[in-house]
ZAZAMI-986549 format. One record per residue (C-alpha): x, y, z; residue in one letter. Coordinates in nm, 2 decimals, padded with zeros to 4 digits, always signed. Example, Ala and Ser with C-alpha at 12.3 -4.5 7.8 and 13.67 -1.06 7.14 Angstrom:
BEGIN
        x        y        z   rest
   +01.23   -00.45   +00.78      A
   +01.37   -00.11   +00.71      S
END
This chain:
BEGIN
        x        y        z   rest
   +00.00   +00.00   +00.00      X
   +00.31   +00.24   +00.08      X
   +00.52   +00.15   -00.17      X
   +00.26   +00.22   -00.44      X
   +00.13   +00.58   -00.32      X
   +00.53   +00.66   -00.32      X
   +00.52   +00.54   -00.66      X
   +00.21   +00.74   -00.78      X
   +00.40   +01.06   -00.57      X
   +00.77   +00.97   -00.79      X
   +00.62   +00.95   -01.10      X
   +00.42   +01.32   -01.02      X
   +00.69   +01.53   -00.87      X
   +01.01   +01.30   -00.91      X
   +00.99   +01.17   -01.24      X
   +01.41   +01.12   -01.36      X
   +01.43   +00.90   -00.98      X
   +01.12   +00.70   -01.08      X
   +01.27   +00.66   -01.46      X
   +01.59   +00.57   -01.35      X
   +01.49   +00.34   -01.12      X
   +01.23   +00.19   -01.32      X
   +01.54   +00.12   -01.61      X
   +01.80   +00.00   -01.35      X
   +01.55   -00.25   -01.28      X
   +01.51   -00.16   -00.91      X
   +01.16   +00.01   -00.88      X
   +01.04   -00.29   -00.75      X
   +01.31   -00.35   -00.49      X
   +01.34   -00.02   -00.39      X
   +00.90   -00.04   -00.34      X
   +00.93   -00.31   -00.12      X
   +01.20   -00.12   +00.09      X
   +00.98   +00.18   +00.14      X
   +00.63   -00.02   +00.17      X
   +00.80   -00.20   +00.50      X
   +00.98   +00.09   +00.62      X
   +00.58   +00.24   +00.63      X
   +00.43   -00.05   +00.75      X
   +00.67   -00.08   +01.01      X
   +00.67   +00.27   +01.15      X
   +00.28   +00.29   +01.12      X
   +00.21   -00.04   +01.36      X
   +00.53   +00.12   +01.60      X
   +00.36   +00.47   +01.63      X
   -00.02   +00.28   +01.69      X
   +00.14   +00.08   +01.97      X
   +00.35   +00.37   +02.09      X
   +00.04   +00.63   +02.08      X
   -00.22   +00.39   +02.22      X
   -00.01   +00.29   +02.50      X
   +00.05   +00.67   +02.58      X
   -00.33   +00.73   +02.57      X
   -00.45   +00.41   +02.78      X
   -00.58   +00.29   +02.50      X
   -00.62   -00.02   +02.59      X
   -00.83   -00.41   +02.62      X
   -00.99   -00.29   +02.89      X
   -01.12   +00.03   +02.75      X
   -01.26   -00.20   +02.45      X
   -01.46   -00.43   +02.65      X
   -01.58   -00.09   +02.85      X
   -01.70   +00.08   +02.59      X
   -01.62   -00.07   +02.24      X
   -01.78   +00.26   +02.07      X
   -01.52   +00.49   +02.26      X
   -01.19   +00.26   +02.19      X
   -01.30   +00.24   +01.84      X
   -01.30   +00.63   +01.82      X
   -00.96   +00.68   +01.97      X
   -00.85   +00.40   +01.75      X
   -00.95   +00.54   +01.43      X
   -00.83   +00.90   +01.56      X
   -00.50   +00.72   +01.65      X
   -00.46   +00.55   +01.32      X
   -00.51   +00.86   +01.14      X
   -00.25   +01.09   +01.30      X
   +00.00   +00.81   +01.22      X
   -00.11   +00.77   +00.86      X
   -00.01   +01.12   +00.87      X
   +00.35   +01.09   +00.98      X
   +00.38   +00.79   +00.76      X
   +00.31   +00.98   +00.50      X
   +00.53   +01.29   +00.61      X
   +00.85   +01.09   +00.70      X
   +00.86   +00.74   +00.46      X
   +00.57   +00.79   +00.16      X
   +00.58   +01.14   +00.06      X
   +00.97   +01.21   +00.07      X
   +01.30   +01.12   -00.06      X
END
């Protein structure tokens, strides 16, 4: 999922990387790298942010409607610095 929106960003506003790593023959590799490095960081920064925020088993089974409200609100801020530190540079 990473890898391919920093794909769709190279070929927009980096265009000679995304060529010459398309003709090197290491798009693909180089894809991979950055879809892990994202996926990675993204489950680190959930764990890190709900542990932070008490976000926890026991707030689910307390009141499922709240946890899934501070999940979604947690997943979101770390889409964002996903996107801002792995999918949307280099």
């Amino acid at each position: 999922y990473g890898g391919q929106r920093h794909k769709h960003y190279l070929k927009q506003y980096h265009r000679v990387r995304y060529y010459n790593l398309q003709i090197s023959g290491k798009l693909n590799e180089y894809l991979a790298d950055v879809n892990e490095q994202a996926v990675d960081m993204f489950l680190q920064l959930v764990k890190e942010l709900a542990d932070k925020e008490g976000v926890t088993e026991k707030v689910k089974a307390e009141n499922a409607m709240l946890w899934t409200q501070r999940v979604n609100n947690i997943c979101n801020r770390a889409m964002e610095i996903v996107n801002s530190k792995v999918i949307f540079v280099r």
